[in-house]
VOVEXRO-281010 format. One record per residue (C-alpha): y negated, z, x negated. Coordinates in steps of 0.001 Angstrom, whole numbers, padded with zeros to 6 digits, always signed. Layout:
<recs>
YZX/...
</recs>
This chain:
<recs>
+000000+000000+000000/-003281-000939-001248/-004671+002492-002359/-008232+002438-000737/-006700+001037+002612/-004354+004229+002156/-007467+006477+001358/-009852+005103+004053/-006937+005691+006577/-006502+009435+005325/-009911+010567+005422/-010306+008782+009243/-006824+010734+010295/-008278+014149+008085/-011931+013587+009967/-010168+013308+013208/-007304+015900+013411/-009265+017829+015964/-010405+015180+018525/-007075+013442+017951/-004443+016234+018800/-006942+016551+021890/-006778+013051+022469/-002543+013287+022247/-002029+016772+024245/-004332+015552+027468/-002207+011812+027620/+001228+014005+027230/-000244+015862+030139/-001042+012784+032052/+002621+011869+031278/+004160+015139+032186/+002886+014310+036091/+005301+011261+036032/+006475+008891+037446/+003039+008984+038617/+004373+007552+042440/+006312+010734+042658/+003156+012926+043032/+001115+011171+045519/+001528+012126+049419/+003770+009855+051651/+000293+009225+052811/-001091+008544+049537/+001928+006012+048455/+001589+004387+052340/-001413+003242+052039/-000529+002311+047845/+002061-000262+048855/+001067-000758+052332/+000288-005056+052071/+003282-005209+049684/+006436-006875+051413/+009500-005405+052282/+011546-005637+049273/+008651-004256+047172/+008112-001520+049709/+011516-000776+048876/+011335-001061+045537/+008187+001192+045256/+009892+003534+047314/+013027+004277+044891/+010910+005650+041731/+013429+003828+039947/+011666+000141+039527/+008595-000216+037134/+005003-001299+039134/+002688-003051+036642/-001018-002795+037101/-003001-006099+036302/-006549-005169+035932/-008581-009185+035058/-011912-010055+034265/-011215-013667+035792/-014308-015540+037041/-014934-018987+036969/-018240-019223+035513/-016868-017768+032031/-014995-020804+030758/-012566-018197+028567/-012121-016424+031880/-011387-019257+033916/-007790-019614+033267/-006981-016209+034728/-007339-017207+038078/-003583-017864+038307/-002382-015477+036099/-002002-012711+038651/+000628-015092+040767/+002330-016041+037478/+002853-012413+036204/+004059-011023+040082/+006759-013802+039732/+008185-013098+036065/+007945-009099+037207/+009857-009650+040167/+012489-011974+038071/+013773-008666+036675/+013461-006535+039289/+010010-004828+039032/+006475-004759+041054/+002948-005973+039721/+000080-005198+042013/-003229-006420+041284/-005376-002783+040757/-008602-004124+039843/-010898-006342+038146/-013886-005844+036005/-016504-007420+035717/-017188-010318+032721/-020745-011723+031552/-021148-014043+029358/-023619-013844+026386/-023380-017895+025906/-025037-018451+029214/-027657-015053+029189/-028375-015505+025199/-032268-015290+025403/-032764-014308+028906/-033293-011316+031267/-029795-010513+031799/-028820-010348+027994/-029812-006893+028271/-027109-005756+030072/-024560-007033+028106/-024014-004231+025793/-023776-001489+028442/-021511-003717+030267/-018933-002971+027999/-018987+000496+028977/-019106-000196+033030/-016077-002671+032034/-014371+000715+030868/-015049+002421+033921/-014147-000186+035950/-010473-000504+034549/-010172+003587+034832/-011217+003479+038588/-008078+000693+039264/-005617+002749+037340/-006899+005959+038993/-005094+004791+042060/-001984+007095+039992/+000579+004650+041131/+001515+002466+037907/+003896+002704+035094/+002198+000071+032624/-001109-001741+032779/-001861-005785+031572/-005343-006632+030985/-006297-009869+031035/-009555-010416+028993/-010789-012163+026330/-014809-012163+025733/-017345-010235+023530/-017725-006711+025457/-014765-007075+027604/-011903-006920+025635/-013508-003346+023925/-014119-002282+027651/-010675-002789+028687/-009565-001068+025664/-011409+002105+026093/-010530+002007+029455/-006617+001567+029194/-007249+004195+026179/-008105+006751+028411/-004973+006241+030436/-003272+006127+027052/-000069+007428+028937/+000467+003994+030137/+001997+001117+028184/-000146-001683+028185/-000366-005350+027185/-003221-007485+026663/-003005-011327+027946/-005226-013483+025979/-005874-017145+027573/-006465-019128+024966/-009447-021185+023296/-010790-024617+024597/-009833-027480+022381/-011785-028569+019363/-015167-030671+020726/-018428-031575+018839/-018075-029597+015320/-019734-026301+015526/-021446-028018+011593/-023278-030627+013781/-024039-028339+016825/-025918-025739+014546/-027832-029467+012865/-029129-030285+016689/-029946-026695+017182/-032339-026306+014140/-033505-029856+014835/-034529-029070+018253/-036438-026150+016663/-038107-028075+014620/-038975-030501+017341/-037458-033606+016265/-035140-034162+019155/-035613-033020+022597/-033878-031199+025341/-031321-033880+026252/-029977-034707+022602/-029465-030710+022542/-027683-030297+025813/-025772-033241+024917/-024857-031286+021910/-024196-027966+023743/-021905-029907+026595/-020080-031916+023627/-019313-028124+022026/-018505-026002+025473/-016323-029022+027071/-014023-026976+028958/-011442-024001+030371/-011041-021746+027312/-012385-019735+024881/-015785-020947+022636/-014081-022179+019399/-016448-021014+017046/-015827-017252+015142/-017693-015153+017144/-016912-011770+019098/-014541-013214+021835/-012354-014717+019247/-012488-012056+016797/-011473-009578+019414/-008302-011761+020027/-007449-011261+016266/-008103-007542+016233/-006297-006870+019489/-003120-008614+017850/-003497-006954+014536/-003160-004181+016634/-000280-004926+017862/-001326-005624+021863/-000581-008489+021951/+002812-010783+021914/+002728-012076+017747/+001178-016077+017847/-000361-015844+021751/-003784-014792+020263/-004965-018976+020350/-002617-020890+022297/-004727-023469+024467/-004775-022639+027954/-002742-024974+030541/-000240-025553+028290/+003653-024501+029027/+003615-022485+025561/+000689-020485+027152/+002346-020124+030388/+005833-019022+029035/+003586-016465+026436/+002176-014948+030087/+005478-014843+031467/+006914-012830+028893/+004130-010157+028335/+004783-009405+031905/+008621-009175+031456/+007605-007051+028073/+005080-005042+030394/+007886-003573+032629/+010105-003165+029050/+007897-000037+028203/+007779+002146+030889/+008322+005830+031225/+011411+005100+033268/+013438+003379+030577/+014275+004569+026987/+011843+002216+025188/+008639+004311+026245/+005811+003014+024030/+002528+003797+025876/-000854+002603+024291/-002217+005940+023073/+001014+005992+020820/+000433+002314+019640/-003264+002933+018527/-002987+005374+015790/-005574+005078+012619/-003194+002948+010817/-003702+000555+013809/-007588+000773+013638/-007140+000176+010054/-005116-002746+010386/-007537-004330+012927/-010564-003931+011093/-008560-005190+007891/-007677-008385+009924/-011820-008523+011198/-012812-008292+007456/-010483-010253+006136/-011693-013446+008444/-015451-012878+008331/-015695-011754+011939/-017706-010538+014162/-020181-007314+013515/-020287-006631+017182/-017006-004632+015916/-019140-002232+014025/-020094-000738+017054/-016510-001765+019619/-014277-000440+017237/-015868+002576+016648/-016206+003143+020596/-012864+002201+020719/-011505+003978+017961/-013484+007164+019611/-011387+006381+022637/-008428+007271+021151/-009808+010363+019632/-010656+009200+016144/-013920+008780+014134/-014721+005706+012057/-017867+005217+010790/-019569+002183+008798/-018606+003140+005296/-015179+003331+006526/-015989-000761+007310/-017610-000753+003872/-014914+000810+001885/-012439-001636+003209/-014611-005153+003521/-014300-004092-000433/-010592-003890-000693/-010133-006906+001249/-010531-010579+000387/-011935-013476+002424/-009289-015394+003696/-010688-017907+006268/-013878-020600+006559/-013834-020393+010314/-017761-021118+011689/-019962-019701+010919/-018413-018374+007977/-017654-022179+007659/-017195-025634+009437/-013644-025233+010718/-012846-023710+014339/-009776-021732+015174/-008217-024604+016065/-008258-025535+012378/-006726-021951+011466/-004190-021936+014263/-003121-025398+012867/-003873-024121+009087/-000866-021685+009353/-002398-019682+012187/-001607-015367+012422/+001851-015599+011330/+000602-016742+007983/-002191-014408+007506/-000401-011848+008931/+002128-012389+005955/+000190-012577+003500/-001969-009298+004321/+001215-007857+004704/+002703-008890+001294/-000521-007474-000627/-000049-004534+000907/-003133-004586+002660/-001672-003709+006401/+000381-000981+007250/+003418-001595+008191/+004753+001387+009695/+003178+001105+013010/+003758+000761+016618/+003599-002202+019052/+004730-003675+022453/+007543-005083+020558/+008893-002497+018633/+008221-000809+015243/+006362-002863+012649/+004492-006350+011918/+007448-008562+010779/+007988-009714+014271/+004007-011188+013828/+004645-013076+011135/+006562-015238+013443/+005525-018067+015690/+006229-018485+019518/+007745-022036+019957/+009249-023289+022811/+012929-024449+022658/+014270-026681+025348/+012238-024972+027967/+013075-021484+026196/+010276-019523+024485/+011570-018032+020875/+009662-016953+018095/+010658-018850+014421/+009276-018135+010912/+005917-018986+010544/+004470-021411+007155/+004999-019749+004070/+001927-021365+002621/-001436-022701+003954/-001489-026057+005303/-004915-026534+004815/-006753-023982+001851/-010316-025314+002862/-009654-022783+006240/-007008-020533+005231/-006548-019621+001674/-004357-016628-000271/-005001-013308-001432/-004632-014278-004996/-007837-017094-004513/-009735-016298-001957/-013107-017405-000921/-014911-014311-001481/-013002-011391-003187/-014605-008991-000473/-014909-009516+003417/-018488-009903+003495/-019387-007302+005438/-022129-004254+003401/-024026-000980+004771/-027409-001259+003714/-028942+002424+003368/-032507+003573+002606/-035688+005028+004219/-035543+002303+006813/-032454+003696+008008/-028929+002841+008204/-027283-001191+009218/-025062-003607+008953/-025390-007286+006993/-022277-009749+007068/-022776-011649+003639/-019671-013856+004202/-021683-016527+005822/-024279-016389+003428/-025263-019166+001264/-024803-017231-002004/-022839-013627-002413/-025661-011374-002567/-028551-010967-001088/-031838-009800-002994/-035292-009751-001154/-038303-008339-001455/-040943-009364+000897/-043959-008710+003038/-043055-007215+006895/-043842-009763+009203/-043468-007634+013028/-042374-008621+016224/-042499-006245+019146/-040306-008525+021241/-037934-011615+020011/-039715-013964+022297/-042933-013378+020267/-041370-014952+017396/-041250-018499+018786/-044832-018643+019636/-045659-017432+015468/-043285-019902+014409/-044599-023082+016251/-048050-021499+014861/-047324-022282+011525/-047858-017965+010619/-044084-017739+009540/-044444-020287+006350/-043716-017720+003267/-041252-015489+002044/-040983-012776+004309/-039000-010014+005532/-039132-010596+009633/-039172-007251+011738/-037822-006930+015135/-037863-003958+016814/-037840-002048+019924/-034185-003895+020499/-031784-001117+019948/-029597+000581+022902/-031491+003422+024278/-035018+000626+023910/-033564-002232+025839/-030032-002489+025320/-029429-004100+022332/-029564-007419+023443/-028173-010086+020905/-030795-011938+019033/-029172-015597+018435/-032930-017296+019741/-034191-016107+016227/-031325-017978+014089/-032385-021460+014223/-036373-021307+013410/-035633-018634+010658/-033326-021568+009227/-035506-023610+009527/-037709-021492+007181/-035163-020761+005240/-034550-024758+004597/-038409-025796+003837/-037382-022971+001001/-039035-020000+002080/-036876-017031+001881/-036498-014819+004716/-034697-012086+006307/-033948-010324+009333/-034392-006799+009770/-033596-005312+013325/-032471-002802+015534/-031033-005231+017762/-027707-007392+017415/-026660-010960+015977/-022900-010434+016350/-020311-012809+015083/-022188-015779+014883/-024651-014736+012264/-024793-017409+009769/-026701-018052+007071/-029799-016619+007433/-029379-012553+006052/-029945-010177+008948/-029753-006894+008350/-028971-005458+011986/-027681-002473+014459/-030934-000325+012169/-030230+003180+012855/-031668+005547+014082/-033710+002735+016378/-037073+002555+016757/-037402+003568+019929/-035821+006907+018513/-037851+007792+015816/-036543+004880+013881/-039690+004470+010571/-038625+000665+011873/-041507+002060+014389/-043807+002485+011526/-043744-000945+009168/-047375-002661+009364/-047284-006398+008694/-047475-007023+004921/-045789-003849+004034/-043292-004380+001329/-039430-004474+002545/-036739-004426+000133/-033213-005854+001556/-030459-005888-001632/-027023-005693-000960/-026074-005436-004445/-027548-001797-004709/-027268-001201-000458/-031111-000552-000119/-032823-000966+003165/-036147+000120+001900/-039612+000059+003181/-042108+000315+000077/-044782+002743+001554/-045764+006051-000168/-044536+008942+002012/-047612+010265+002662/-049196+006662+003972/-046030+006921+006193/-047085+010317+007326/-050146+009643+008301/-048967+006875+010383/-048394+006931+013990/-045470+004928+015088/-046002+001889+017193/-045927+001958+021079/-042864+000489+022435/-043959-001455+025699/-040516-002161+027652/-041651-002798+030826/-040768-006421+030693/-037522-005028+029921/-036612-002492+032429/-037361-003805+036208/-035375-006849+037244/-032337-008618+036877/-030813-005194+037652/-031684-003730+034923/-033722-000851+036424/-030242+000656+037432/-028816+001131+033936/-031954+003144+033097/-029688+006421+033031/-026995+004387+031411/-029683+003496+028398/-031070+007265+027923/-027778+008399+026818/-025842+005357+025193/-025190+006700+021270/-026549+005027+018259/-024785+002244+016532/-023246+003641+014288/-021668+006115+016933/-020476+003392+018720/-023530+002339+021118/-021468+004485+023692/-022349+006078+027179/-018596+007415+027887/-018220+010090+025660/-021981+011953+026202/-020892+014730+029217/-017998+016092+026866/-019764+016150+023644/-023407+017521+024897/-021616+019906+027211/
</recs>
């Protein structure tokens, strides 16, 4: 085992033992009550099965016969989502093949950041991770299921359904992925018309041309962002069946991969001798292992916050130099964009997770002695799911990359490090992913330009007032401010800046998630402005210093200038009333910083 994986996995379990074994005694408690149909009323289980048929009256009746919850984020405006409209019939069919229930218990709901990226309703996206949670406890608080499936794929709703199904962690549970689009216009090209829109030489119909060519259809976005990083993680994890992370939907492989989570879904109940339930599965050699497989294929920072919520969900405590400490131990494996011009199409057909599975596993850089829905260990996932004459089996995966542009070894990787630093210094703590970077490291020292609000930017930029090396601030974006709406607007004029050969940075409270590219953002800045944050206190033309070889985040002011200072008023009204927003205000004034997850879940027990 690769000794800092080992240490940063002893110090999580050492910092942890208390909320852990808390964690472990209340889901053996929830267990203890089981099976859970045996302690509701007969007019509690009545009114449970009531619009089921006979035979699963019958069945649901006996005690003896599993009953699968499937909680779904399906809508048809989210093009990842989409597929899951006939997923529920699917999964009732293959459960009932071998003798069990599924009931539909709920579904959550599912935004997408593609379509609210720059608008009003980007500011709930965030929190709606957190109402995704509490939507998947409220249908498995119904007490009548042995095992859960969640079907979800996108940015804040696969961590939702995690921390939700985490808090029934006496449940077995599966996650159903659905699959990415196929390949379309190169994500290379669509970031060209993006910056050239910005810079006004094409118009609005040569860039929705673009954006149509990219999005085409059912599935999820093939670029390396937060949707398909959290497909990655969740198999790392061991959640999912091995290979059915990015299997295109509408294909028989994808169907047969549905069937048989549901058939595995009934496999590790309480009522059989194979009981495996979720709380068991995610131990901190789990977390480990996912955030080894985020690192070690530049993805998403959105996971600096989810898998700390998530993580805290299972009653451990990860914090950023835990993400530090092992983006150092692990190499760069993949060019998937924006870490490069490939899609996961390209690293499905590159060798795919069976291959870097294997290979993470032969350096020693996963554990291995860990839980999943299909028994002890990761050998199983370095296999690949093929269907056989109608019959699904899983076959050794490629030994070797079949493409080392996308997919390359341990021994030469692209970057000996997964790209991912804490930056640390007066201006408080954050997050920059140097993987997609143009060179390694990232040195900068520059004059603040400030921006209350990332629509003011635009209007400076068009101006002509950006055109120098500078250190861009924007602040007033973190959780408890407005949300922490992602920031993606701000990515093609500052490359644009960044091209005439100006250099620039980002500095923000706010997010960029996984498709920050090239431009280095140094984001999630906690504490936020809006909480005492000294982000409140730059001036334009202060000195910033952003240097990831030495970690400093560091705002060249004399103290006592800075004490003198009165921090800037945060004007949010724009950001408060409308689009629903005004009814999250509680859900704002008590979300966590970033670091701590960006969480509203765990406030009551922890301030009690």
């Amino acid at each position: 085992m690769n000794p800092k994986i080992a240490e940063v996995t002893q110090r999580i379990i050492e910092r942890s033992k208390e909320t852990r074994k808390a964690y472990l005694e209340k889901i053996e408690k929830a267990r203890r009550q089981g099976p859970h149909r045996g302690v509701l009323s007969c007019g509690n289980l009545a009114h449970g099965f009531a619009a089921c048929g006979t035979e699963e009256k019958g069945d649901l009746r006996s005690m003896t016969k599993a009953n699968v919850a499937i909680i779904s984020s399906y809508n048809d405006m989210l093009s990842a989502h989409q597929p899951y409209e006939s997923y529920p019939a699917i999964i009732k069919e293959a459960i009932k093949e071998v003798g069990s229930v599924a009931q539909f218990a709920g579904g959550v709901p599912a935004m997408c950041d593609g379509v609210t990226q720059g608008q009003s309703g980007m500011d709930l996206s965030l929190m709606s991770r957190d109402n995704i949670a509490q939507g998947a406890a409220i249908a498995l608080s119904h007490n009548m299921f042995d095992s859960a499936m969640m079907l979800g794929i996108c940015d804040k709703i696969v961590p939702g359904l995690l921390m939700g199904a985490l808090t029934f962690g006496h449940l077995p549970t599966v996650f159903v992925p659905a699959g990415p689009m196929p390949s379309g216009l190169p994500n290379k090209e669509k970031a060209r018309v993006r910056q050239e829109f910005a810079e006004g030489k094409v118009g609005r119909d040569a860039l929705l041309e673009a954006e149509s060519q990219s999005y085409h259809s059912a599935g999820t976005c093939t670029f390396y962002g937060t949707a398909n990083s959290n497909q990655l993680v969740v198999e790392m994890m061991g959640l999912h069946l091995p290979g059915s992370s990015f299997v295109n939907p509408g294909t028989p492989l994808r169907e047969a991969l549905t069937k048989a989570a549901a058939v595995q879904a009934t496999r590790l109940t309480d009522l059989g001798d194979n009981y495996t339930p979720i709380g068991h599965i995610v131990d901190a050699k789990a977390i480990v292992n996912g955030l080894v497989g985020l690192l070690a294929t530049g993805g998403s920072t959105n996971h600096t916050m989810h898998l700390i919520a998530v993580a805290r969900s299972a009653g451990y405590i990860v914090n950023w130099d835990d993400f530090s400490d092992i983006s150092n131990a692990v190499p760069l494996m993949t060019r998937i964009y924006p870490n490069g011009s490939a899609d996961i199409n390209h690293f499905v057909a590159a060798g795919g997770m069976s291959l870097l599975m294997k290979q993470l596993l032969d350096a020693g850089l996963l554990h291995n002695d860990v839980k999943t829905i299909c028994g002890e260990g990761l050998d199983f996932y370095t296999k690949e799911p093929k269907l056989v004459d109608g019959e699904l089996e899983w076959r050794d995966g490629p030994t070797e990359s079949l493409d080392k542009e996308v997919l390359a070894t341990v021994e030469k990787p692209f970057k000996p490090d997964g790209g991912l630093s804490v930056l640390d210094g007066n201006l408080g703590r954050g997050v920059i992913k140097t993987s997609a970077l143009r060179t390694p490291h990232c040195t900068l020292k520059a004059p603040a330009v400030v921006f209350e609000d990332q629509f003011e930017l635009d209007a400076a930029f068009k101006a002509g007032k950006l055109d120098q090396d500078c250190i861009v601030v924007v602040r007033f974006q973190g959780p408890s401010a407005i949300g922490m709406p992602e920031l993606h607007r701000l990515t093609p004029p500052l490359g644009v800046l960044q091209d005439k050969g100006f250099k620039v940075a980002l500095v923000t409270d706010g997010r960029m998630s996984g498709a920050s590219g090239k431009v280095p953002a140094a984001i999630h800045v906690t504490p936020e402005a809006y909480k005492g944050g000294l982000l409140a206190k730059v001036q334009e033309g202060d000195m910033i210093e952003l240097n990831t070889e030495t970690g400093a985040l560091t705002l060249h002011v004399d103290e006592a200038t800075l004490a003198a200072r009165e921090p800037a008023p945060a004007n949010l009204a724009n950001h408060h009333v409308g689009m629903g927003r005004e009814m999250f205000a509680g859900m704002r004034a008590i979300l966590t910083g970033a670091e701590e997850g960006a969480c509203s879940l765990f406030y009551t027990q922890e301030q009690a």
